[in-house]
C-alpha positions in Angstrom: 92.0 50.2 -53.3 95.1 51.3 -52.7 94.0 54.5 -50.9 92.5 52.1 -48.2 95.8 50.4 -48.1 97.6 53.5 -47.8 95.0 54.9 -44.8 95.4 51.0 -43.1 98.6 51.3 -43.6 99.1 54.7 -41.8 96.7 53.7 -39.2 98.6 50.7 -38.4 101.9 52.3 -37.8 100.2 54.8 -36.0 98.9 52.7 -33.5 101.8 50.7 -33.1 103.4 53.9 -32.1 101.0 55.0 -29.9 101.2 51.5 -28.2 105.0 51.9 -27.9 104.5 55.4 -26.8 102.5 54.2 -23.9 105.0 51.4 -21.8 106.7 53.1 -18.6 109.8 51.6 -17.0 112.9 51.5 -15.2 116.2 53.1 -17.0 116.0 50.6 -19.6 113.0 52.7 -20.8 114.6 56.0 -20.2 117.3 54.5 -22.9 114.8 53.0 -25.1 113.0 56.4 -25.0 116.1 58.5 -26.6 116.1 55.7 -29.2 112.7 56.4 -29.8 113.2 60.0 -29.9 116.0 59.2 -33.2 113.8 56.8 -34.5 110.9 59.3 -34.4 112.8 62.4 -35.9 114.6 59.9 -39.1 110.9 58.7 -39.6 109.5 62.2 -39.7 112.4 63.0 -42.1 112.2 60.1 -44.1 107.6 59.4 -44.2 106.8 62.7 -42.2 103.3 61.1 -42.7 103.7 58.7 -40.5 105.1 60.6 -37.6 102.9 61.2 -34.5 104.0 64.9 -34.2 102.0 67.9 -35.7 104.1 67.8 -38.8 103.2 64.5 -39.8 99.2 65.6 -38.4 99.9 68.2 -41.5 101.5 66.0 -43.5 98.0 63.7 -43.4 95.9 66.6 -43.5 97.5 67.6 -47.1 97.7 64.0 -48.1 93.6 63.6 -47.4 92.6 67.0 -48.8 95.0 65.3 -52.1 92.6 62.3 -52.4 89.3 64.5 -52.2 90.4 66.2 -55.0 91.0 63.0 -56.8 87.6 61.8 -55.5 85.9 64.7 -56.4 87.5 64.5 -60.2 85.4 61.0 -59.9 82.2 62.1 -58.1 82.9 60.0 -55.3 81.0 62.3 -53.1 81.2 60.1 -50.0 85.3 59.1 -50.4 85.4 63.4 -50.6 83.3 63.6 -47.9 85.0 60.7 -45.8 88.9 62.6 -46.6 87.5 65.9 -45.1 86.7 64.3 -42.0 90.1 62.8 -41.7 91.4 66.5 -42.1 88.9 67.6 -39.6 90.2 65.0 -37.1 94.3 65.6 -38.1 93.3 69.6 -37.5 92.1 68.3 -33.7 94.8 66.8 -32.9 97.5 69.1 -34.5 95.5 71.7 -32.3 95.9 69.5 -28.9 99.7 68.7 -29.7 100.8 71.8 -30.5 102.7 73.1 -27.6 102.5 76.7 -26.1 105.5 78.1 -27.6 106.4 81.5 -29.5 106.7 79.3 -32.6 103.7 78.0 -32.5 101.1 80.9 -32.0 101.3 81.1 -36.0 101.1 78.0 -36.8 98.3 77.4 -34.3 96.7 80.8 -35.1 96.6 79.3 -39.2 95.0 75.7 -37.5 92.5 77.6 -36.0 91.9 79.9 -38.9 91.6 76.7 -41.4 89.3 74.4 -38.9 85.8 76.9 -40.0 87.0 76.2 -43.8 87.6 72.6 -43.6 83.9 72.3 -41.9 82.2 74.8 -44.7 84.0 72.2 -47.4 82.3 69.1 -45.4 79.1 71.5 -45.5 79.5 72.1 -49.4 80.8 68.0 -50.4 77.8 66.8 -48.4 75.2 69.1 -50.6 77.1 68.0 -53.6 78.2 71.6 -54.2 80.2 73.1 -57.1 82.5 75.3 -54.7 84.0 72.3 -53.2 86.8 72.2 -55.8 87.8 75.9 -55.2 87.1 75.0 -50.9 89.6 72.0 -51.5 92.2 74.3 -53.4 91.6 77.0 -50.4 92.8 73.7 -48.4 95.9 72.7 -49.7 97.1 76.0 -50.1 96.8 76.5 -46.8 98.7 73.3 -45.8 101.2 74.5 -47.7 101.3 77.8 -45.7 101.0 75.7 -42.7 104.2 73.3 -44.3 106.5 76.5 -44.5 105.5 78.0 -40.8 106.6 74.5 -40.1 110.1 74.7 -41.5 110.8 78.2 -40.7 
């Protein structure tokens, strides 16, 4: 229950973000945009989660591969399943907002690398196989990797 809160939860701010994200205007907005840009960068220090930037897409990616492992220590096949999927979908759209910079060849380079392991671990959940504990360590070890690329 309180993972479902947690994913509402993120889900909601997400899209109230988004929605915010999404209004044009006159200079009023140009103002309200800097604000937005502070408010952004203390919430991605303060719930990086919750951000809409690639570090908070990573931030979600190692908080989903977390509760696989917890619903794999219960058999929960489907909730382990269901969590790989949301790191599928985090990896996408880390991939698409990642901008073309120096920086971030590695870190896309380690997105890219990581996007055939997260599918074999969907593969492996999905047959109810016994790798997918060691396929879910591979995981957060390399969001880890992909945390400290990030703060470099």
């Amino acid at each position: 229950m309180n993972r479902k809160f947690i994913l509402f939860f993120m889900a909601l701010c997400l899209s109230s973000l988004m929605a915010a994200g999404c209004s044009k205007g006159g200079p009023e907005a140009a103002n309200a945009n800097s604000e937005q840009a502070k408010k952004q960068a203390e919430l991605e220090v303060k719930a990086p989660h919750l951000s809409s930037t690639v570090r908070g897409d990573i931030e979600r990616m190692g908080m989903s591969v977390q509760m696989a492992m917890d619903a794999l220590k219960q058999s929960k096949w489907t909730e382990v399943i269901a969590q790989l999927n949301s790191v599928n979908k985090e990896l996408t759209a880390a991939l698409s907002d990642l901008p073309e910079k120096k920086k971030a060849a590695a870190v896309r380079e380690t997105l890219e690398e990581m996007k055939p392991a997260v599918e074999r671990a969907i593969k492996t959940a999905e047959n109810g196989g016994k790798e997918t504990e060691t396929q879910l360590n591979e995981l957060l070890a390399r969001v880890g990797a992909l945390k400290v690329l990030m703060s470099s």
